[in-house]
C-alpha positions in Angstrom: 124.0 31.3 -1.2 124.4 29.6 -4.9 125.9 26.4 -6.0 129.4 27.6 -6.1 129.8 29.2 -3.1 127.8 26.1 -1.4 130.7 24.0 -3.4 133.4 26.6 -2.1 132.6 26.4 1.8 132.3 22.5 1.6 135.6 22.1 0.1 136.8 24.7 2.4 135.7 23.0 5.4 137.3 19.6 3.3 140.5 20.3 2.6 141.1 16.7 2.4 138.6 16.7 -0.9 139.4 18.0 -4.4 137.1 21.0 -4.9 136.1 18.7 -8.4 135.3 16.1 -6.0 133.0 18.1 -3.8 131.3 19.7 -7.3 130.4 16.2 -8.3 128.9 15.5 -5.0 126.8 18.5 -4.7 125.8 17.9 -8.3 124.9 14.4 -7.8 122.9 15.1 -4.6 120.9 17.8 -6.6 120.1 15.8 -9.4 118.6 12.8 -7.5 116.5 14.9 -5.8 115.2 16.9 -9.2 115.0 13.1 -10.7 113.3 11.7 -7.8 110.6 15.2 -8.2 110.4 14.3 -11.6 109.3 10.5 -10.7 106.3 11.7 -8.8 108.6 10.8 -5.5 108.7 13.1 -2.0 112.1 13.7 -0.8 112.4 14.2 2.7 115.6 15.5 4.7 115.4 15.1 7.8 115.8 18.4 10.1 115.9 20.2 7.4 112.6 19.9 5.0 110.9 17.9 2.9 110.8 18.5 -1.2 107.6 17.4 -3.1 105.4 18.1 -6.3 101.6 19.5 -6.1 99.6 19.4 -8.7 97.9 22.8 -10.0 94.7 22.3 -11.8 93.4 23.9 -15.2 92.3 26.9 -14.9 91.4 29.9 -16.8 93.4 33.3 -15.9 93.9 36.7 -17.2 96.1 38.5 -19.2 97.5 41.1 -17.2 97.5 43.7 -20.2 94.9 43.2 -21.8 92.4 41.6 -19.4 92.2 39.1 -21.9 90.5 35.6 -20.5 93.2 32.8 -21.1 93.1 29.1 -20.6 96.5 28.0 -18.2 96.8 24.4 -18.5 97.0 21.9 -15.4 100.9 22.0 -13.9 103.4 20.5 -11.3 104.8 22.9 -9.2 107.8 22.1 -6.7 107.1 22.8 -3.3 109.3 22.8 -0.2 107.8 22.5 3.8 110.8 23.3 6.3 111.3 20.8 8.8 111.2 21.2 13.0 114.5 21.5 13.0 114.4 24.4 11.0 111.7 26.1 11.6 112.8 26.3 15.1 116.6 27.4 14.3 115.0 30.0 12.1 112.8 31.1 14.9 115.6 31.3 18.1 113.8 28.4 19.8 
């Protein structure tokens, strides 16, 4: 599923919301959590996950092509852990 047809079932499910309405919502609740990722912050859901950052250190890697040695400087990476909830609809449990 992408935005828009996240946006579309919501205001389907809505009718009583302008579909501009329900855009700005989804919008806004994407946002804080990418802004509250960018602060360093955990954002948990309840039931449904919990959105954080890791750290990846410096390393060196390789060039795929030409086996080359490179340096890859130290990153944040997004990372996502499904809650019980979830996990167990996922699972059938």
């Amino acid at each position: 599923m992408i935005r828009s047809e996240l946006i579309q079932k919501i205001a389907d499910e809505n009718p009583h919301l302008y579909q501009r309405d329900v855009e700005k919502i989804v919008n806004t609740v994407f946002d804080t959590i990418t802004e509250a990722m960018a602060d360093g912050h955990r954002v948990e859901l309840r039931g449904f996950g919990a959105f954080s950052v890791k750290k990846r250190d410096a390393r060196t890697g390789r060039n795929p092509r030409t086996g080359e040695s490179v340096d890859v400087e130290e990153k944040h990476v997004p990372f996502f852990k499904t809650g019980k909830l979830l996990r167990d609809r996922l699972n059938d449990e």
